[in-house]
Backbone as a ProteinNet text record, in pm:
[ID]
protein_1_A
[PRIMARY]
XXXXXXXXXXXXXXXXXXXXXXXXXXXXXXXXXXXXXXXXXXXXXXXXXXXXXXXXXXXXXXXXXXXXXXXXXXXX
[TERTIARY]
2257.6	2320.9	2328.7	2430.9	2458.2	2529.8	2534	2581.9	2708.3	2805.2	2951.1	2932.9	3001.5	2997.8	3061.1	2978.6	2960.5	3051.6	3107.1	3135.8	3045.8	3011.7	2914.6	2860.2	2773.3	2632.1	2607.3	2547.5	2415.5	2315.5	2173.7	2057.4	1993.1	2012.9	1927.8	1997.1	1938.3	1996.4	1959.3	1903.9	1884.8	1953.6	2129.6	2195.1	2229.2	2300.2	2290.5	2360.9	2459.1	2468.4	2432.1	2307.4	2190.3	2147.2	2090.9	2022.5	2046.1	2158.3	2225	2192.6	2303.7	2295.1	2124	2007.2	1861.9	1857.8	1865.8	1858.5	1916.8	2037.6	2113.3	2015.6	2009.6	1942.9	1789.7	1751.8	1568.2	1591.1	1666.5	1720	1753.4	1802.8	1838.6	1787.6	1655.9	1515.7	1382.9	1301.2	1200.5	1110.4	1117.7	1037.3	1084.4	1167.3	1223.1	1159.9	1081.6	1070.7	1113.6	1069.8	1142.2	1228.9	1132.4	1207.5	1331.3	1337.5	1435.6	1594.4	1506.9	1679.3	1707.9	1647.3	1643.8	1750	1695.8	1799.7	1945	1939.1	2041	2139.2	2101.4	2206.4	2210.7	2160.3	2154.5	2117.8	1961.8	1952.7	1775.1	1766.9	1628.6	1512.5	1423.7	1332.4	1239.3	1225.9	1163.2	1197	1319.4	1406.5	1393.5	1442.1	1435.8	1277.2	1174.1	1008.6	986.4	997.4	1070.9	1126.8	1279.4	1365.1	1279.2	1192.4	1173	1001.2	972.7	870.6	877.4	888.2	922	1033	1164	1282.6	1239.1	1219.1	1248.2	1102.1	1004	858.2	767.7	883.7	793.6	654.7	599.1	451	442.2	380.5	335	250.1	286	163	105.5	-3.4	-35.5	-0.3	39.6	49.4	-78.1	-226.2	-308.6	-374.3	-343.1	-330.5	-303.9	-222	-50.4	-174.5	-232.4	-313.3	-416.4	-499.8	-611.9	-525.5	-411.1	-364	-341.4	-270.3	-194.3	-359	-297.4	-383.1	-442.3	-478.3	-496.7	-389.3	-295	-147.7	-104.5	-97.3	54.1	13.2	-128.4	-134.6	-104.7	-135.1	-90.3	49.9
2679.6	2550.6	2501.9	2465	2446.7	2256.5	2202.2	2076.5	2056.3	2029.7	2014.1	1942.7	1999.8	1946.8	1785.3	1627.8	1563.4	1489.3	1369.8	1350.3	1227.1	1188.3	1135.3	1108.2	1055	1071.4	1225	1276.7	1384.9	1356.9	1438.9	1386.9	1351.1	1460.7	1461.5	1437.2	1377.9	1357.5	1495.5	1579.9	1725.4	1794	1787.9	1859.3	1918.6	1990.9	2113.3	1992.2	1915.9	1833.8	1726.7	1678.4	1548.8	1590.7	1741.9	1796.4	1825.7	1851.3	1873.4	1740.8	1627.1	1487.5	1439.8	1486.7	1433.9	1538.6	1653.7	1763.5	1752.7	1644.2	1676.2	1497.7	1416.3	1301.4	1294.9	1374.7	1421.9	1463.1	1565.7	1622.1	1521.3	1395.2	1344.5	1238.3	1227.5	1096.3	1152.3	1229.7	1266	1145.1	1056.3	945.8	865	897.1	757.9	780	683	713.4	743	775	867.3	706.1	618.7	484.2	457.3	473	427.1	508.9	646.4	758.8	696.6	683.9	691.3	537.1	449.8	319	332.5	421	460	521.4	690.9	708.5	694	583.3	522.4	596.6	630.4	751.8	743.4	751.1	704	772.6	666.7	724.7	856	867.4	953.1	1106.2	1070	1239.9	1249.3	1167.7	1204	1238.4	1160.4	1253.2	1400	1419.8	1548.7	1657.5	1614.4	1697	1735.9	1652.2	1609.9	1747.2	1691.6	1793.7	1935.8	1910.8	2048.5	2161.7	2081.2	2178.6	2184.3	2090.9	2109.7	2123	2133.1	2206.4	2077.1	1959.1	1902.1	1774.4	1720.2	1647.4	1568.1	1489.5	1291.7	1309.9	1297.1	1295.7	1190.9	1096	990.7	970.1	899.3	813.6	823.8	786.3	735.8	898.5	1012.4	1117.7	1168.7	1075.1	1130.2	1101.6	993.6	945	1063.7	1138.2	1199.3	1311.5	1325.9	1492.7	1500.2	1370.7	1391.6	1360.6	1391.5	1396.6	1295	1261.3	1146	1093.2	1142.3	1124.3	1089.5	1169.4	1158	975.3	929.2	827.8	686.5	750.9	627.9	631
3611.5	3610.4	3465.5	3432.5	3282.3	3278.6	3195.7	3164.3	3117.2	3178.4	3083.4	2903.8	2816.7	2730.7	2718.2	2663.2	2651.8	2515.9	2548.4	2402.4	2405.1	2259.5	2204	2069.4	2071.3	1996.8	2012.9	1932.3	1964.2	1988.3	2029.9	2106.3	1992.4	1860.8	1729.5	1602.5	1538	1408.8	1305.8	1323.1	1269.3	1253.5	1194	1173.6	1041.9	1046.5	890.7	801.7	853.3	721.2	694.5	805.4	784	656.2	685.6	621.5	482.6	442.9	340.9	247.4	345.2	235.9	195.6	313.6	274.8	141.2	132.9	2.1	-79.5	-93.3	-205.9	-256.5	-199.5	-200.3	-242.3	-200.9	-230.4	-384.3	-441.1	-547.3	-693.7	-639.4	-709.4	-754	-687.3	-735.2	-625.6	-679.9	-610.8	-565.9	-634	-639.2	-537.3	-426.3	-335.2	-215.4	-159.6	-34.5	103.1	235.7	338.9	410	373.7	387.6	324	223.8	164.9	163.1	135.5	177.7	319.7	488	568.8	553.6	494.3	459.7	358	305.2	240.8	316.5	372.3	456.5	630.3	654.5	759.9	895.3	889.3	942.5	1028.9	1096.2	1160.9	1086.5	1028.6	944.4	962.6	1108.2	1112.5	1132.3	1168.2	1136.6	990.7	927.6	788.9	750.2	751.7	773	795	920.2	968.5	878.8	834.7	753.8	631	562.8	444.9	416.1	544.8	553.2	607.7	720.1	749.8	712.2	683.8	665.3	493.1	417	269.4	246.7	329.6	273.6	159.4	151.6	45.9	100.3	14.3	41.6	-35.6	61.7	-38.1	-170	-270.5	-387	-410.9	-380.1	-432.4	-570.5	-602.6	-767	-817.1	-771.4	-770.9	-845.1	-802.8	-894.2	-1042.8	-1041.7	-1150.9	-1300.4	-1308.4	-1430.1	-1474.6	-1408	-1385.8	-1437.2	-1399.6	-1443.1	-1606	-1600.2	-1809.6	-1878.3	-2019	-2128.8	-2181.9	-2240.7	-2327.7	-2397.3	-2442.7	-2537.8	-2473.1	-2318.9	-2251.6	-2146.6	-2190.2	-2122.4	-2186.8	-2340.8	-2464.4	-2454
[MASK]
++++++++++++++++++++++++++++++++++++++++++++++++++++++++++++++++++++++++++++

């Protein structure tokens, strides 16, 4: 038993060219949050979470890090 094809919405926002615009978008300010792309291209935050992690492999860095790593110079 199969479902006639539907016109619509789709069920998921996970498509190859969600995906694309979050990658070309991630690319172009690492620094933005999953909030904010997700408000940009108008897109439910948590697919974009999702995309962000699992498809593009990337991870939250605390800020709270970033100081502890540079040098002494690179903090003056």
């Amino acid at each position: 038993m199969q479902d006639d094809p539907r016109n619509g919405q789709p069920k998921t926002q996970r498509t190859d060219a969600n995906f694309d615009r979050i990658q070309t978008f991630m690319h172009s300010d690492r620094r933005l949050g999953v909030s904010v792309i997700a408000e940009e291209l108008k897109m439910n935050r948590e697919t974009v979470r999702q995309t962000v992690k699992e498809d593009l492999g990337m991870r939250k860095i605390s800020t709270k890090m970033v100081p502890r790593i540079l040098t002494r110079d690179q903090k003056k």
